[in-house]
N, C-alpha and C positions, 0 to 999 in steps of 0.2 A: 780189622778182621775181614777174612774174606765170608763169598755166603757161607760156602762150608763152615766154615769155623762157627759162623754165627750159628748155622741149622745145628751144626754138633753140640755145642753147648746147647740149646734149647732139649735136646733130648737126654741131657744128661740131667739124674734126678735125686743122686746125691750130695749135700756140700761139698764133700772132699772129692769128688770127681772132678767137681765144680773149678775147685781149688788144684788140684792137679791139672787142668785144662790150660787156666788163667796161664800158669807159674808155668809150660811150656809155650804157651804162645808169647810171652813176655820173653823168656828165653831163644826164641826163634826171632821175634821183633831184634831182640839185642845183637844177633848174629849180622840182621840185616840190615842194621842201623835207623831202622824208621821206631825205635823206641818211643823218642821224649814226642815227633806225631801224635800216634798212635793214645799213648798214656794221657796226654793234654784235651783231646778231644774225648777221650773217656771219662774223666774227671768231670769235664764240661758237660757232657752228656747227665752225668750223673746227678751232678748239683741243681741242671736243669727240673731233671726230672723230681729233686727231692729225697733222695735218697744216699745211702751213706755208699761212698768209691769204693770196690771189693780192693781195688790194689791198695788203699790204705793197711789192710790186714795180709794181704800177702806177702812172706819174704821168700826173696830169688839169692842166693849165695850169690857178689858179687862178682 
């Protein structure tokens, strides 16, 4: 994520925003090919911290 993306999501205050956010940046990663990056260091991140990967609940139509 860039900062943008990162500051944009922090201001959004709905789940499904939340969730509409994720599922086009995953869709733009896909475009640019820095997906499976991108996805692995977010997992990583996550597990780190304790907490359950929102992309495990998110589905992108392949």
């Amino acid at each position: 994520m860039s900062r943008e993306d990162k500051a944009s999501f922090k201001r959004l205050d709905s789940k499904e925003d939340k969730k509409a956010f994720l599922k086009a940046l995953v869709e733009r990663l896909r475009e640019q090919g820095g997906l499976p990056f991108w996805a692995t260091a977010y997992r990583r991140k996550c597990e780190k911290q304790g907490v359950p990967c929102p992309l495990d609940k998110l589905t992108v139509d392949a």
